[in-house]
N, C-alpha and C positions, 0 to 999 in steps of 0.2 A: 239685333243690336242697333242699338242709337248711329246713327253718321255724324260725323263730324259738325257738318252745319246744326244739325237738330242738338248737338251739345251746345255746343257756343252759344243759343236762343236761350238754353235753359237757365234761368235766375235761379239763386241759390235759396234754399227755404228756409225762412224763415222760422220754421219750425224748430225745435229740439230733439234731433234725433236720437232713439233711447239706445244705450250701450248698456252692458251686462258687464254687471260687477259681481267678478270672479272670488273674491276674498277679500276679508277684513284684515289688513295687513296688521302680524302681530307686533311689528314695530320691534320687536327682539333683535334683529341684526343678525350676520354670519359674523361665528370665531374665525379672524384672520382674513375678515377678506377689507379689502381698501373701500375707502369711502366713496360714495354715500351708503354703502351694503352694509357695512359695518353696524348700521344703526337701522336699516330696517325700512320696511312700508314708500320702497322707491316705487314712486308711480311711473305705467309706460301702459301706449293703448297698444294693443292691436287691431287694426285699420282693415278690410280683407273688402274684395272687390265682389267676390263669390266665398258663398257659405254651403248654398245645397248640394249635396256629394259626399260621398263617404271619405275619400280624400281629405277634400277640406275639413271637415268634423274630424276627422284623426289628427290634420295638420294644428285644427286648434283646440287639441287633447292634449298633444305633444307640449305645445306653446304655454299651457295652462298649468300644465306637472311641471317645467320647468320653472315657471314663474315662482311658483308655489314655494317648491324647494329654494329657490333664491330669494323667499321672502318680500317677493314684490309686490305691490296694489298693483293688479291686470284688469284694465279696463277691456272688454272684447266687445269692438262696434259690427255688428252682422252684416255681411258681405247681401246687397241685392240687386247684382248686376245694372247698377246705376251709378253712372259716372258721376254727377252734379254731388248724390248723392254720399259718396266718397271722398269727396271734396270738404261738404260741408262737414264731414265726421272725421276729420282732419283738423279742423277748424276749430271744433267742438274739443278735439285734444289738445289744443293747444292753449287754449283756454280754461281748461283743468288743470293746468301747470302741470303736464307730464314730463318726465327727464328722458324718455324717448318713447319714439312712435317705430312700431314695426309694422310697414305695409303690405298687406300679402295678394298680391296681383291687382289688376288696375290696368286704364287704358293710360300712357304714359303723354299723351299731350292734354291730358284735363290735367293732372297733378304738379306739375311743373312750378308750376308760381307758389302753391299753398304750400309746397314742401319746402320750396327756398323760405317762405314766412316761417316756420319751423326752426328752419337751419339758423336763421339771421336770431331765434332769439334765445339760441343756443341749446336748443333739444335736438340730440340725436337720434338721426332716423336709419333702419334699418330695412330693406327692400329684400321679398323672396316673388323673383318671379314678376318681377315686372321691373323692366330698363332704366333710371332713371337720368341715365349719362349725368350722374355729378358726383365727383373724383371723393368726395365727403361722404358720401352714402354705402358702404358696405352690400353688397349683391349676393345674396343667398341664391342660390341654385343648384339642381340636381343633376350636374353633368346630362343636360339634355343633347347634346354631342352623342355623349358616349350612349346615352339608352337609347334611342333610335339607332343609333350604328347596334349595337346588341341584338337589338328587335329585329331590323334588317339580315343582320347575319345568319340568325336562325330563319326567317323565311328563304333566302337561298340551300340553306342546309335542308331544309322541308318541300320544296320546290324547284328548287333549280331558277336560273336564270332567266328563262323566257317563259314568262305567264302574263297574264290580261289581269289588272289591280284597280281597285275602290279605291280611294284616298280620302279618308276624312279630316279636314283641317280646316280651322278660321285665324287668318292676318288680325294681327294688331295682339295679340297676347304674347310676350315673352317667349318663354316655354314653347308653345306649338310654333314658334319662328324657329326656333332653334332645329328645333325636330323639323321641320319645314326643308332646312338647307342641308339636313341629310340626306332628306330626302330625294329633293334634288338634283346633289349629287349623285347617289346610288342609282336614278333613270338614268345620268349622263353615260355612267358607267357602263351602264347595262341594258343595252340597246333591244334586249330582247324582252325585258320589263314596258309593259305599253299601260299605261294612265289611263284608262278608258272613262272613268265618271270620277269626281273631285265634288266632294259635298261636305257639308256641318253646321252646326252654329251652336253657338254657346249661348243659353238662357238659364233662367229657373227648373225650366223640365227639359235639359240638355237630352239627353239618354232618348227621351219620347218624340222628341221634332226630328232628333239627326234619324230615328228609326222610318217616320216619317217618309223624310228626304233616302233615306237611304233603301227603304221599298218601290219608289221610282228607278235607280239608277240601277239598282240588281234585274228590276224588270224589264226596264230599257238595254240593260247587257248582262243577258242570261250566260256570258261567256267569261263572267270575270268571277276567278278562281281563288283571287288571294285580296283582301281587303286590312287595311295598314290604318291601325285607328287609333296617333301616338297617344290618347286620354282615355284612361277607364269607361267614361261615360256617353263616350263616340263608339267603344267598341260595343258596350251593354246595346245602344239602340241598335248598331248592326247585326245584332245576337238575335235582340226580336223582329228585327223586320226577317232576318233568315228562316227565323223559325216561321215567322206567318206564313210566306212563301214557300215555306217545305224543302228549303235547298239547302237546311244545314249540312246537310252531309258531303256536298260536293262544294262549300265555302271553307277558309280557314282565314281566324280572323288574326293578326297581331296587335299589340297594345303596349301603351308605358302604363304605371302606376297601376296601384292596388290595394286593393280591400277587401274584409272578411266575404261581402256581400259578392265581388271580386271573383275570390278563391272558390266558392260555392260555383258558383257559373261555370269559370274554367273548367272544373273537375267532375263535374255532372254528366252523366251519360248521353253522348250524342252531343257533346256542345261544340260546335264550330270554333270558338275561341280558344286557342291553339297556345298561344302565350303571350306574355309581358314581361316588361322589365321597367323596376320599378326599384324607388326607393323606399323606406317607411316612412309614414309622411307624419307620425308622431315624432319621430326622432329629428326630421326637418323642423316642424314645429318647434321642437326644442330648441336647436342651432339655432334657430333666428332669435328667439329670447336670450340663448348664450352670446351672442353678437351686437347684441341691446347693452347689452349687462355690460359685456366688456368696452364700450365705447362710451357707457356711461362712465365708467372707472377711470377713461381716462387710458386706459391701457390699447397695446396695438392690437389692430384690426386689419386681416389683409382685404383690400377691397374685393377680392373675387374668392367666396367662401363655397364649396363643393362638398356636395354628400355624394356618394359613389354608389353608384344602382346593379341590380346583381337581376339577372336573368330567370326567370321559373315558367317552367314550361309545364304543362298540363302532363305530362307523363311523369316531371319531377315531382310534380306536388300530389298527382295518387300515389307515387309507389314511396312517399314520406309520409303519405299517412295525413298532410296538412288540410286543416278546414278553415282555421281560422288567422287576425293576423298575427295573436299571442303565440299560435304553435307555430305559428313561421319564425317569427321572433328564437323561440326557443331551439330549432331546430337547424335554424337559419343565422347563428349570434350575428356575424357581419351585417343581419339587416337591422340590427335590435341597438345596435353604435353606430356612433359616428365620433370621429377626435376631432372635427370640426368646431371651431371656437371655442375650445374648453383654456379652462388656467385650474391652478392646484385650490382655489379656494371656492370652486365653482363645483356643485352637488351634482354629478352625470345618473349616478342610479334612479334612473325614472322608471321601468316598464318592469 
């Protein structure tokens, strides 16, 4: 990841950076809903800091059926963990006359200035997953609070209190801060919980570097029992560095979020990764387009908007029988909604 200094040097480019156009709005409108929906083909980008991850591809599946059904032109700019970059595809929506931008993570002192040019020429922006402290801006998020407290609470019910723990995390993302000060909190608490190695990083091949980093630290402390990896892609690398090293069977891993690719892992014979909790991150996808919609309309929006994440633990998901994240969905309805920014003229049956 870029520091700080090394953003600030970076000039914005020049270039055209190419977005994906999602549908040819058919201009028809929704029966009953206020304007501008009424009439159809409302443009709104979605923005994303990160695209590679099954996560994200599901969050911007979600983001895409909802549009859809709302009749919107969805412009989707591909997240590639470039800040400058993010910037300039901000810039680029605003300049398409969009009636709102939904930004989906992002480091929050690059975007600051570009969102306010945005706000100032009256396109509404909608934020999942990354801070942007401005009272205007509507905050999607997955009660990261509560799903690290979940995740947590089942490694005490699996463990007990006093074990030796991996920690995989990286500062500066939303989301893993939040999960961050659970975490925090739960060593204050729990004195017999001991931090022994603290590793990660977030790129393009997230899953491969943190597996990486994470075959030194398990090798360096062959004594740590229980590894806390609040991101699908922090737990997958610790999955295979386990297996390389041959100690899956004396590791247990925990995680947030989740995917098909996910659900295979957990449930697989011999697999250390133990559980998650997680929300469906198509149906978040969606919120954030319903949250769009609604503040284009002119209609209220509570600034701090919550999808509620539900715990699956590897013995729940064999003895349901779940492979994928449609059977979960099905099996699972609480994961498959959310009443998060809906109104009665707003189309919810996506999945």
């Amino acid at each position: 990841m870029k520091s700080l200094a090394r953003l600030a040097r970076l000039a914005l480019s020049a270039a055209v950076i190419p977005f994906i156009f999602i549908q040819a709005a058919k201009a028809d409108g929704l029966s009953g809903a206020p304007a501008p929906f009424d009439k159809g083909g409302v443009k709104v980008a979605l923005i994303s800091y990160i695209s590679a991850g099954d996560f994200f591809q599901a969050y911007q599946a979600g983001a895409e059926a909802q549009a859809k059904a709302l009749d919107i032109d969805l412009r989707v700019f591909p997240g590639r963990q470039d800040a400058a970059e993010q910037r300039e595809q901000i810039l680029q929506a605003i300049n398409l006359g969009v009636s709102g931008i939904v930004i989906d993570h992002g480091l929050p002192e690059s975007l600051g200035d570009v969102v306010q040019q945005a706000l100032d020429k009256g396109i509404k922006v909608v934020a999942f997953d990354v801070n942007l402290n401005n009272p205007k801006i509507p905050q999607v998020e997955q009660s990261d609070h509560e799903l690290a407290s979940l995740a947590l609470e089942q490694v005490v019910k699996d463990n007990g209190k006093d074990f030796n723990a991996g920690y995989v995390y990286v500062a500066g993302f939303a989301p893993l801060d939040r999960r961050n000060e659970v975490w925090d909190k739960f060593k204050s608490e729990n004195k017999g919980v001991v931090e022994k190695a603290r590793f990660g990083n977030v790129s393009d091949t997230t899953a491969t570097s943190t597996a990486d980093q994470a075959k030194a630290a398990l090798t360096a402390n062959p004594d740590i029992s229980v590894v806390f990896a609040p991101y699908d892609e922090f737990a997958r690398g610790v999955k295979l560095a386990a297996n390389d090293l041959g100690i899956a069977k004396k590791l247990k891993i925990y995680s947030a979020d989740v995917s098909t690719a996910d659900i295979q892992e957990i449930t697989e014979e011999g697999s250390p990764w133990v559980a998650t909790v997680a929300t469906n991150p198509a149906v978040v996808g969606a919120v954030s387009i319903r949250a769009a919609a609604l503040e284009i309309a002119g209609q209220t929006v509570p600034h701090q908007i919550t999808v509620k994440p539900t715990l699956l633990t590897q013995e729940s998901l064999r003895a349901a029988g779940v492979k994928t994240i449609e059977e979960l969905a099905e099996k699972i309805p609480a994961f498959s909604t959310s009443d998060a920014a809906t109104a009665s003229w707003i189309p919810d049956k996506l999945f």
